[in-house]
C-alpha positions as CSV (number, residue, x, y, z in Angstrom):
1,X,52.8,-101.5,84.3
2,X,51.2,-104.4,86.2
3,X,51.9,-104.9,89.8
4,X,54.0,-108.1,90.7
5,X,53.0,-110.9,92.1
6,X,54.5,-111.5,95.6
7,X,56.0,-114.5,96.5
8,X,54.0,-117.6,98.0
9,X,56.5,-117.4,100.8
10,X,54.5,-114.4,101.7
11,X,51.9,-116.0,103.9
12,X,51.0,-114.7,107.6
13,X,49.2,-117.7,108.1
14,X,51.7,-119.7,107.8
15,X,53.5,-120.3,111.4
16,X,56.6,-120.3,110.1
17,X,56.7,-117.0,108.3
18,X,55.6,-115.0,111.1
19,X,58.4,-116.6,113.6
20,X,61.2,-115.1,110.9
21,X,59.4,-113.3,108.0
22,X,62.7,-111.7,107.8
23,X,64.2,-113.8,104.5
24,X,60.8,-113.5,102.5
25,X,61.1,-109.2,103.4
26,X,64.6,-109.6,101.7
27,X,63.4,-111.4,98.6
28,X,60.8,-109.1,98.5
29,X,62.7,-105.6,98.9
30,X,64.7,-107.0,95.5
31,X,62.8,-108.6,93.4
32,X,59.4,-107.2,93.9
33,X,59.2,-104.4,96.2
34,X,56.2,-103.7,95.7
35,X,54.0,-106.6,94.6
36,X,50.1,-107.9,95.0
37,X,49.7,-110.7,97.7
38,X,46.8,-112.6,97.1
39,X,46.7,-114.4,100.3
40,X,45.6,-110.7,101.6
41,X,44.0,-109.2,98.8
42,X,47.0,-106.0,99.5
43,X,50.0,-104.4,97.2
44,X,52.6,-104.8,99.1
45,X,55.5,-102.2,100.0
46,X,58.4,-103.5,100.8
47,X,61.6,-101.0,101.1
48,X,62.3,-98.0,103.5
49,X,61.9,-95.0,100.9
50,X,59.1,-96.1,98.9
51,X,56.7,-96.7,102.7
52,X,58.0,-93.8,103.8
53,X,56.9,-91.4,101.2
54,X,53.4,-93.6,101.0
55,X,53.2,-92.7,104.4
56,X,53.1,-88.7,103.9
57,X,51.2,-89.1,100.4
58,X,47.8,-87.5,101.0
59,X,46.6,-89.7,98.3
60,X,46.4,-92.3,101.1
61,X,44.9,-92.5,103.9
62,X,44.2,-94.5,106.9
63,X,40.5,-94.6,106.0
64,X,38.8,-93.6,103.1
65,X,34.9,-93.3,104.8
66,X,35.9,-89.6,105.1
67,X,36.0,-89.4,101.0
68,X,34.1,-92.5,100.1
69,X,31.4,-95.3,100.9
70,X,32.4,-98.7,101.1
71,X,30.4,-99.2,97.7
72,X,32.4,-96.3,96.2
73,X,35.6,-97.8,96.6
74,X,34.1,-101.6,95.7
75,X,34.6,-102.8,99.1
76,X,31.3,-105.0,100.8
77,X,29.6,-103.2,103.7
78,X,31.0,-104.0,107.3
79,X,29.0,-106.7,109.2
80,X,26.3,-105.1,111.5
81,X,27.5,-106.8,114.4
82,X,30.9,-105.2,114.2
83,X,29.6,-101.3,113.9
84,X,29.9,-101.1,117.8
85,X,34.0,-101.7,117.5
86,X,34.4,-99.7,114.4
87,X,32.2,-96.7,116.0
88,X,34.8,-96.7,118.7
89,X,37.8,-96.7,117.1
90,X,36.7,-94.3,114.2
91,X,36.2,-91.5,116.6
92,X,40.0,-91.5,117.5
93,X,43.0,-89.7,115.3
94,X,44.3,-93.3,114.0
95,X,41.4,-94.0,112.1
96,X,40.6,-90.3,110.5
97,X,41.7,-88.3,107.8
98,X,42.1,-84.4,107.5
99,X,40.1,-82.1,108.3
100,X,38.9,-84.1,111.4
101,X,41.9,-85.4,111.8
102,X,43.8,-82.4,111.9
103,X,41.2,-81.0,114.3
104,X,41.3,-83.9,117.0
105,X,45.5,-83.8,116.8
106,X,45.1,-80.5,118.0
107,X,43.1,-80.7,120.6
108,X,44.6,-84.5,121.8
109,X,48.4,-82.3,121.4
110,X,47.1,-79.6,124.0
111,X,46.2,-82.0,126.5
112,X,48.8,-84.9,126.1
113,X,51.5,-82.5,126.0
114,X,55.7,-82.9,126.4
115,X,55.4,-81.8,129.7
116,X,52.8,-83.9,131.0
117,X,55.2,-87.0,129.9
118,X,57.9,-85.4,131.3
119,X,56.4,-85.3,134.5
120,X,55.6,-89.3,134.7
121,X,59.4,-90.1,134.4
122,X,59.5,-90.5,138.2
123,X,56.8,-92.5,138.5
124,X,57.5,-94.5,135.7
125,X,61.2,-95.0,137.0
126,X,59.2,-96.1,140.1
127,X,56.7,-99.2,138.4
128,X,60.0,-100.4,136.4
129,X,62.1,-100.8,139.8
130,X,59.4,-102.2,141.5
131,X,58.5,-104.7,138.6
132,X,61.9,-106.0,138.7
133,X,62.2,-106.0,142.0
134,X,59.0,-108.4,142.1
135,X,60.8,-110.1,139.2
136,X,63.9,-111.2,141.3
137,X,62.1,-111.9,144.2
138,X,60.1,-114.8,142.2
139,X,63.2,-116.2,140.5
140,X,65.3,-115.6,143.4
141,X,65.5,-119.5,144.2
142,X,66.6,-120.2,140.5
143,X,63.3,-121.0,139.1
144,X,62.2,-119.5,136.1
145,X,59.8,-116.7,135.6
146,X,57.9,-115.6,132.8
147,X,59.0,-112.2,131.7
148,X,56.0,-110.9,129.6
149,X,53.5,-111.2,132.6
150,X,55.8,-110.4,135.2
151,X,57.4,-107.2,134.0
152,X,56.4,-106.1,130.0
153,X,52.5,-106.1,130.6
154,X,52.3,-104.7,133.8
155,X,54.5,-101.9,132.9
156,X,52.7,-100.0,130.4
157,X,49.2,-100.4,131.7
158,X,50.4,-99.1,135.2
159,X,51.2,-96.2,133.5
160,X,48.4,-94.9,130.9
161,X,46.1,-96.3,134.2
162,X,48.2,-93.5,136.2
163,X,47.7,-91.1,133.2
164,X,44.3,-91.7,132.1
165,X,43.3,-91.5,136.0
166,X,41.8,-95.2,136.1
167,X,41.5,-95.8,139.6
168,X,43.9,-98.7,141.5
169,X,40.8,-101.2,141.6
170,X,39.8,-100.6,138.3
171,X,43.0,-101.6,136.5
172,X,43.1,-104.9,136.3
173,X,39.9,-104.3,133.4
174,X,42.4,-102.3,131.0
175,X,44.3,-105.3,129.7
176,X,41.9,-107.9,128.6
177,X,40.0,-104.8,127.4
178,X,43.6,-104.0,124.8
179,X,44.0,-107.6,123.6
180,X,40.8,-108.3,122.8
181,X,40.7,-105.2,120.9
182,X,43.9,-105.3,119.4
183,X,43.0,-108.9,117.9
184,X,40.6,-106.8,115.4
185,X,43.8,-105.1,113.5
186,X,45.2,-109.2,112.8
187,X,44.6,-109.9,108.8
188,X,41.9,-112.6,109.5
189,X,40.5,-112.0,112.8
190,X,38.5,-115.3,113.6
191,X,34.4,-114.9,114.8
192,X,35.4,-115.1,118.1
193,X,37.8,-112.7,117.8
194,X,35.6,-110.4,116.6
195,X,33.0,-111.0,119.3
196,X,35.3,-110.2,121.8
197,X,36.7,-107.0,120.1
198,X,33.4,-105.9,120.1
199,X,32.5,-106.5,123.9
200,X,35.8,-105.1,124.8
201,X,34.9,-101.8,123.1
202,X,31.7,-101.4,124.3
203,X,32.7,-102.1,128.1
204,X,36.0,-100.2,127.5
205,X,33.8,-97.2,126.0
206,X,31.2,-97.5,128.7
207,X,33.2,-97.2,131.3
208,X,35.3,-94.3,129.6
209,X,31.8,-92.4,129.6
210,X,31.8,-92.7,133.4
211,X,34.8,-91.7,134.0
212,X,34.3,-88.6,131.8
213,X,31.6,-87.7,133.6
214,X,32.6,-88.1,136.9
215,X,35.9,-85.7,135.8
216,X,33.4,-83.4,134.9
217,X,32.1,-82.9,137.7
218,X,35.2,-83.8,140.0
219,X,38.5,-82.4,137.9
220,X,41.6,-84.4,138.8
221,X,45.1,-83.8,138.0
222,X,44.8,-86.3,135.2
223,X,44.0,-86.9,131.0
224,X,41.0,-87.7,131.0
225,X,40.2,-84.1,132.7
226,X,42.4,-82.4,130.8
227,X,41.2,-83.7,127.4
228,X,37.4,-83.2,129.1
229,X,38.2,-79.6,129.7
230,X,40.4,-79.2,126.7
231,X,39.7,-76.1,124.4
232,X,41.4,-74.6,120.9
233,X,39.9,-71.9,118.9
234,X,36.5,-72.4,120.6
235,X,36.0,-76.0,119.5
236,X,36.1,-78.9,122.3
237,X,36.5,-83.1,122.2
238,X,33.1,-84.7,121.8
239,X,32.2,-87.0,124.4
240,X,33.1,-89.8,121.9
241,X,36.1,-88.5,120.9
242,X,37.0,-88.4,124.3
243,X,36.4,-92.4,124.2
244,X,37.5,-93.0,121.3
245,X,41.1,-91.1,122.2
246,X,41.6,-93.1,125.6
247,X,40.7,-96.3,123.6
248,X,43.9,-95.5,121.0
249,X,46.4,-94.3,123.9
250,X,45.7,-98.1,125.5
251,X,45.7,-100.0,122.9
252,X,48.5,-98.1,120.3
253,X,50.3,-97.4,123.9
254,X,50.4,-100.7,125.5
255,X,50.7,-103.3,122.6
256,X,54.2,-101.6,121.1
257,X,55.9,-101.5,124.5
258,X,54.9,-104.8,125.5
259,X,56.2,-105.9,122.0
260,X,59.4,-103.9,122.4
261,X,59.9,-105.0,126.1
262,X,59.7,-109.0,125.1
263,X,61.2,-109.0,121.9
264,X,64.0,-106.4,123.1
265,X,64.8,-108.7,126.2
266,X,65.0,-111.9,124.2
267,X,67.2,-109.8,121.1
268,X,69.5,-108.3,123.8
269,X,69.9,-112.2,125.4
270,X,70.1,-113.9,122.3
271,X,73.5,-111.3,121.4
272,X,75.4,-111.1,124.9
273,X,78.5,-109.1,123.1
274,X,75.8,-106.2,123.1
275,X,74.4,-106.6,126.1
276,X,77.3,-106.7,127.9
277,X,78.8,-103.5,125.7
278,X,75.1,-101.7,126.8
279,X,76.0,-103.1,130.4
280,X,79.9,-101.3,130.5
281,X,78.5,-98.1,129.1
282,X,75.0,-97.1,130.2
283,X,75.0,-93.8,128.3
284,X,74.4,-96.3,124.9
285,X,70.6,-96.9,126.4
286,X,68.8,-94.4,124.2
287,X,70.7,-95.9,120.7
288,X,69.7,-99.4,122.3
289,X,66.3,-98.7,122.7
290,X,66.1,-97.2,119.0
291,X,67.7,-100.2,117.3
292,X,65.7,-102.6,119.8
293,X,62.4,-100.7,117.6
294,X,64.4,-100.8,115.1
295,X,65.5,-104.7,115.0
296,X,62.9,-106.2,117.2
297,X,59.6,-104.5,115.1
298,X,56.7,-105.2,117.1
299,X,54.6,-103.5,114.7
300,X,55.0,-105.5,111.1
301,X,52.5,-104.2,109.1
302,X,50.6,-100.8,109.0
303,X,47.8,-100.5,105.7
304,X,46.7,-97.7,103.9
305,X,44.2,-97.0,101.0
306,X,44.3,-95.4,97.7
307,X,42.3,-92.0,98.3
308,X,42.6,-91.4,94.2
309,X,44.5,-93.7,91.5
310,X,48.1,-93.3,92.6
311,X,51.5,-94.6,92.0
312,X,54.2,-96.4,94.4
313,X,57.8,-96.1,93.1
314,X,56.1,-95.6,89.7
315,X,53.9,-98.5,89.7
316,X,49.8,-97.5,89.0
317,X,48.0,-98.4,92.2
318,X,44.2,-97.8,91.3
319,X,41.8,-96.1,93.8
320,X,40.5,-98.5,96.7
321,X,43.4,-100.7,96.8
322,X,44.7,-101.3,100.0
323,X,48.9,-100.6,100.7
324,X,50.2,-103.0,103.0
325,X,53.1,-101.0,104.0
326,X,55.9,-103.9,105.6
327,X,57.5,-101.8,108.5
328,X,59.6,-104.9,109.8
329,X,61.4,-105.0,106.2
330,X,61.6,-101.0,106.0
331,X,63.6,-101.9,109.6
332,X,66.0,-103.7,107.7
333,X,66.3,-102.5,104.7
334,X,70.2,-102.0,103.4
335,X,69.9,-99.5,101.3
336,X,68.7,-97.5,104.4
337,X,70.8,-99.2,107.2
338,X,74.5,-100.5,106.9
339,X,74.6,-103.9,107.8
340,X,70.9,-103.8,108.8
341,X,70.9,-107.7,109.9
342,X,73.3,-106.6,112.4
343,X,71.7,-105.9,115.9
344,X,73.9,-102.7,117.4
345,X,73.3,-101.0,120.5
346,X,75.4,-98.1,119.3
347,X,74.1,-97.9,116.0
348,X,73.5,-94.1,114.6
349,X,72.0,-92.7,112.6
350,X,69.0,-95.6,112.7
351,X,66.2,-93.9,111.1
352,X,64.0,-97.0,111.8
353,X,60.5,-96.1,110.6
354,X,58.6,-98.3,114.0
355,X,56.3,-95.0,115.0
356,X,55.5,-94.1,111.5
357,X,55.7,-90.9,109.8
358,X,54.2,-88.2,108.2
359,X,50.7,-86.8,110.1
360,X,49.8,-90.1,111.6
361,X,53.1,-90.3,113.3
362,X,52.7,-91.8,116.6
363,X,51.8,-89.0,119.3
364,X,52.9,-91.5,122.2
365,X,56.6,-91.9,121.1
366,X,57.9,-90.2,123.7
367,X,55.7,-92.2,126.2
368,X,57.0,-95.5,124.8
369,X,60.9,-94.1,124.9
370,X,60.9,-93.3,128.4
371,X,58.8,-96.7,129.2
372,X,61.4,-98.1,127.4
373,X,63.5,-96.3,129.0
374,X,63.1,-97.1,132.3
375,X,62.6,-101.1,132.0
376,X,65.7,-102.2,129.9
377,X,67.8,-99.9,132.3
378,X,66.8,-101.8,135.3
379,X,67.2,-104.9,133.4
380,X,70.0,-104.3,132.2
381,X,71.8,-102.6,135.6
382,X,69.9,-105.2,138.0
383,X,69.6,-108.5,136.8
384,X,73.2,-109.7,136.1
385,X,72.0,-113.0,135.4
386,X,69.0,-112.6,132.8
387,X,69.1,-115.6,130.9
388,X,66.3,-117.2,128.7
389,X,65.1,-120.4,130.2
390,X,63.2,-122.3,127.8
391,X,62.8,-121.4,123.7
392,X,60.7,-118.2,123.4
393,X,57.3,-118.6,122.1
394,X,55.8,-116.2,119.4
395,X,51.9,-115.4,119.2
396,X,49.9,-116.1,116.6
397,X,49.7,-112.3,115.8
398,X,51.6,-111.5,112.4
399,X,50.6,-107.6,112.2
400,X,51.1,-107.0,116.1
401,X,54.3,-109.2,116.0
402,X,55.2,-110.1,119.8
403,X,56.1,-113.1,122.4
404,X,53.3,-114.9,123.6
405,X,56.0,-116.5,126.3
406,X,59.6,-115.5,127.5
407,X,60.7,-117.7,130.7
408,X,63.5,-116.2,131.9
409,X,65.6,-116.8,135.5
410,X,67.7,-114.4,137.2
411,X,70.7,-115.9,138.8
């Protein structure tokens, strides 16, 4: 059985696709649900069940390097110039397989633990009241305010800066540092992009080395101590590792609440019957903020490769090809969801599938809930008059699907 070809409607370069790719996931999910795009060189995936169960096949993996060479799986060598990024990133969980994988979950788990996220709820409460407290204050004579900078970046750097122990004058370094790193994970990351994912990694790492060291030597109530000292069954972080883990809790962290925080505001604004139900009956605010991952998918696309020859819903999928698995349609997938183009504050059960599954499921969900969390309720309770001012503006980002712009007033 050959796999399908997808639609040309299927094209992330294409500006209009990635402001609604939405009809071209529903063509997809019934005619060919999972089909070979060309324009990415991927086999798509495009319904709920079938990413799911890709996602806990051990016959895929995020990365293959722990099985394979590049040459082994007929892929080209990675460009030189690009090792310093990739050497970074690789020595995180995201981007391993088991056994190290397994081993660096463990030791990440006993540092980065329930209770420690428990115990930033106050101060997180804290940054989201004062954020929107800043945020009235500027629109407070009517005029508008843009929402991303004001209140949805700010937000979740404050807070891995506060758990990673990055020092007040330090912070204003962590976010060029993600978005210039995150640009690497886009399908066709131009040269410059590149160049500036690499320098962003190799500052970002530098300085993570120093920080290390000086924790070391000076333990502080903090993560980056706690995963320095951290020890299970005699076996420790390595120094990149270390790096490599405070790298992924920025980037993974920051990007998906930013995401959820701008395209959750504008969803919520753009259906006021909702957001006036959420308003009259606060205790809906966790199902809001699942269906808001579920309905406003920052994350579209998450790959993995064929460890072995395989099979998805009982099509052959050879060894080496890569599974583009389509979270945003698994997010609205009907035979999963009832009336899934239907946004619902209320709506349960909403198995939405936005933090993954199986091993690589995200270890910062509960971060990113109470984030989200805390900023939609002070939205929501404080700022009556939220409205959109001007039409929202998406980035050119297809895989890390946010708003560039959302100018908003407040009264």
């Amino acid at each position: 059985m050959q796999v399908p070809a997808a639609p040309a409607a299927f094209d992330p370069t294409r500006r209009a696709f990635v402001v609604d790719p939405y009809p071209v996931y529903a063509e997809l999910r019934e005619s060919a649900p999972v089909a070979w795009a060309a324009q990415t060189g991927q086999v798509l995936v495009a319904r709920h069940e079938d990413i799911d169960a890709v996602l806990r096949d051990r016959r895929f993996g995020r990365s293959y390097l722990q099985v394979a060479t590049h040459a082994d799986m007929g892929r080209p060598d990675e460009p030189e110039e690009l090792a310093p990024f990739w050497d970074v990133v690789r020595d995180g969980m995201l981007d391993t397989e088991p056994p190290d994988h397994t081993r660096l979950r463990r030791l990440v788990s006993k540092a980065f633990t329930p209770a420690r996220v428990a115990a930033l709820r106050p101060k997180v409460e804290a940054i989201a009241a004062r954020l929107v407290d800043a945020l009235l204050d500027a629109g407070s004579d009517g005029s508008a305010v843009e929402l991303r900078s004001a209140v949805a970046e700010p937000l979740p750097v404050a807070v891995i800066a506060d758990l990673l122990g990055v020092p007040e004058s330090d912070r204003g370094l962590l976010l060029p540092w993600s978005h210039a790193m995150c640009r690497m994970y886009e399908l066709h990351p131009t040269v410059d992009d590149q160049r500036g994912a690499v320098q962003a990694a190799g500052e970002f790492a530098a300085y993570l080395r120093d920080l290390a060291a000086d924790r070391r030597l000076h333990p502080q109530d903090d993560l980056v101590t706690a995963l320095a000292e951290v020890v299970d069954e005699g076996e420790r972080l390595t120094e990149d590792e270390l790096v490599g883990t405070c790298v992924l809790l920025l980037n993974a962290g920051h990007e998906a609440t930013v995401g959820v925080t701008t395209n959750g505001t504008a969803t919520l604004l753009q259906h006021p019957d909702q957001l006036e139900r959420l308003r009259g009956d606060l205790a809906l605010l966790p199902t809001a903020v699942e269906e808001l991952l579920r309905y406003s998918t920052p994350l579209q696309l998450f790959s993995r490769w064929a460890l072995e020859d395989a099979d998805i819903a009982g099509i052959p999928v050879p060894r080496g090809t890569q599974a583009a698995l389509l979270f945003g349609s698994a997010n609205r997938d009907p035979a999963r969801f009832d009336d899934p183009e239907r946004f619902d504050v209320g709506r349960t059960p909403n198995p939405h599938i936005s933090f993954g599954a199986g091993i690589h499921y995200c270890l910062g969900a509960p971060l990113a809930r109470l984030e989200l969390g805390a900023i939609f309720s002070e939205l929501v309770q404080r700022v009556p008059g939220l409205a959109i001012a001007s039409e929202p503006v998406w980035g050119r980002g297809y895989i890390i699907r946010t708003l560039e712009g959302l100018s908003v007033t407040v009264r």
